[in-house]
N, C-alpha and C positions, 0 to 999 in steps of 0.2 A: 504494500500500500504506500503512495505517495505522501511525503508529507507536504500538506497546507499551511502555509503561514498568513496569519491575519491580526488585526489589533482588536480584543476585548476591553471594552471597557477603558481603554488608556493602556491596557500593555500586548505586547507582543507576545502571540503564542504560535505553536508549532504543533499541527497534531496528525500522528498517522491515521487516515482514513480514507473510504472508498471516498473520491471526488462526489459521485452522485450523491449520497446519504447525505440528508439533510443536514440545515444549521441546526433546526430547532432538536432534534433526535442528538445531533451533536454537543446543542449546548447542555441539553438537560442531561442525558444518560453518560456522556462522558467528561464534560466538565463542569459537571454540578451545577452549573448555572438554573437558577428554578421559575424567574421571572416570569419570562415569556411562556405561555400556556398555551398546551395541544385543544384546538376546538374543533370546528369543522375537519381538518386534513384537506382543504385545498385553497385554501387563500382566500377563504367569504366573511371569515366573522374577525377577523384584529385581534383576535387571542397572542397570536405567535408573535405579532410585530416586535421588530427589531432597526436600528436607525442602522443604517451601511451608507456608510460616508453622507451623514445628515439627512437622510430620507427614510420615512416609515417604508416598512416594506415586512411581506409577509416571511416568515422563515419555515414552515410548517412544510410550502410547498419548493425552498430555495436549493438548489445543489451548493454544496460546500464548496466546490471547485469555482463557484460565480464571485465568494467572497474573500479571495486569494487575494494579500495585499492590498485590503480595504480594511475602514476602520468599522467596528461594530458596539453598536452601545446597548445594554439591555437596561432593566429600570434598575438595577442594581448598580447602574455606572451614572444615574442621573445623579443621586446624591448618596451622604450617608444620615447615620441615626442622629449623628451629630450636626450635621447640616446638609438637612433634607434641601432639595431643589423648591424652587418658590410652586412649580408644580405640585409637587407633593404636598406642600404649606397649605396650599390654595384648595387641594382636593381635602383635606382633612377640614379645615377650615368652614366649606360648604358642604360640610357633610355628601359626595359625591360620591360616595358608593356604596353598596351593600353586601354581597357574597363577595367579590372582590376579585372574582376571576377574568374578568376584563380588563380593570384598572390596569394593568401593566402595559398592555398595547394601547390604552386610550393617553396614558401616559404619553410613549413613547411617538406617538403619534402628535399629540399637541406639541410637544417638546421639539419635533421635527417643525411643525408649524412657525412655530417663536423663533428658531432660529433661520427660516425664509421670509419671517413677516413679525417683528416686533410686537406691530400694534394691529394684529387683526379686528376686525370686526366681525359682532356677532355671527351673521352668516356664513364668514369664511373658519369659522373654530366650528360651525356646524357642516361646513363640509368638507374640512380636512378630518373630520371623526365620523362621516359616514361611510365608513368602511369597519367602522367597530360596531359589533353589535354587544346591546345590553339588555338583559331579559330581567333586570332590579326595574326598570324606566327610568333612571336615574340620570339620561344624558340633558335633561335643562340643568339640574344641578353641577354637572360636567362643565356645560359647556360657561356657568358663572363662575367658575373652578380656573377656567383656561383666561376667560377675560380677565380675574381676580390678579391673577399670577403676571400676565401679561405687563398691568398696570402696575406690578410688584415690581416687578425688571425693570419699569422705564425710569423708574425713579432712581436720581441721580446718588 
């Protein structure tokens, strides 16, 4: 098996694997990474998302060989316990979820939004997250979560 080199989270890793088999199977089953979550298996519901090279993008359905020498971030690399991301401030904040197995890809997702668009507006934080789905109903709370955060960032 070839080895793949790509950036987790800020650091550099190396891992022997078939190219084809997935990120998400790779990040969970072999480097413990737990974030991003198995939902559908083909790229419909925003569970698995993952930022590669600052874009949401599905990893459930991605070959590993795609993410060779690109940077990859899961919610585990937005922030820590100590200093959560204003994302995660803002979703706790507005109460923004409930079972919680979404939050990671809606996460990852806004957080890709903020860093192509600062100051979105309402409708564009509602449809940079219509690719996540949530079966709590919790996306108006979400998306006061992303504006919340948004407004947290701008400030000097």
């Amino acid at each position: 098996m070839p080895s793949l080199q790509f950036r987790l989270n800020g650091a550099a890793i190396a891992v022997d694997v078939d190219p084809d088999q997935t990120l998400l199977d790779v990040l969970r089953s072999r480097l413990g990474v737990t974030g991003p979550h198995f939902g559908c298996g083909a790229g419909e519901c925003g569970a698995c998302h993952v930022m590669v090279d600052d874009r949401a993008m599905t990893s459930c359905d991605m070959p590993m060989w795609s993410v060779e020498n690109k940077d990859v971030v899961t919610v585990e690399g937005l922030g820590t316990m100590q200093q959560p991301h204003p994302l995660q401030r803002a979703f706790i904040a507005e109460q923004a979820m409930q079972c919680g197995y979404c939050v990671s890809g809606i996460l990852i997702s806004a957080a890709a939004l903020l860093k192509r668009n600062p100051s979105p507006t309402e409708a564009e934080v509602r449809e940079a997250l219509d690719r996540n789905l949530c079966r709590c109903g919790s996306h108006n709370r979400m998306v006061r979560a992303v504006l919340r955060a948004a407004s947290e960032m701008a400030e000097p």
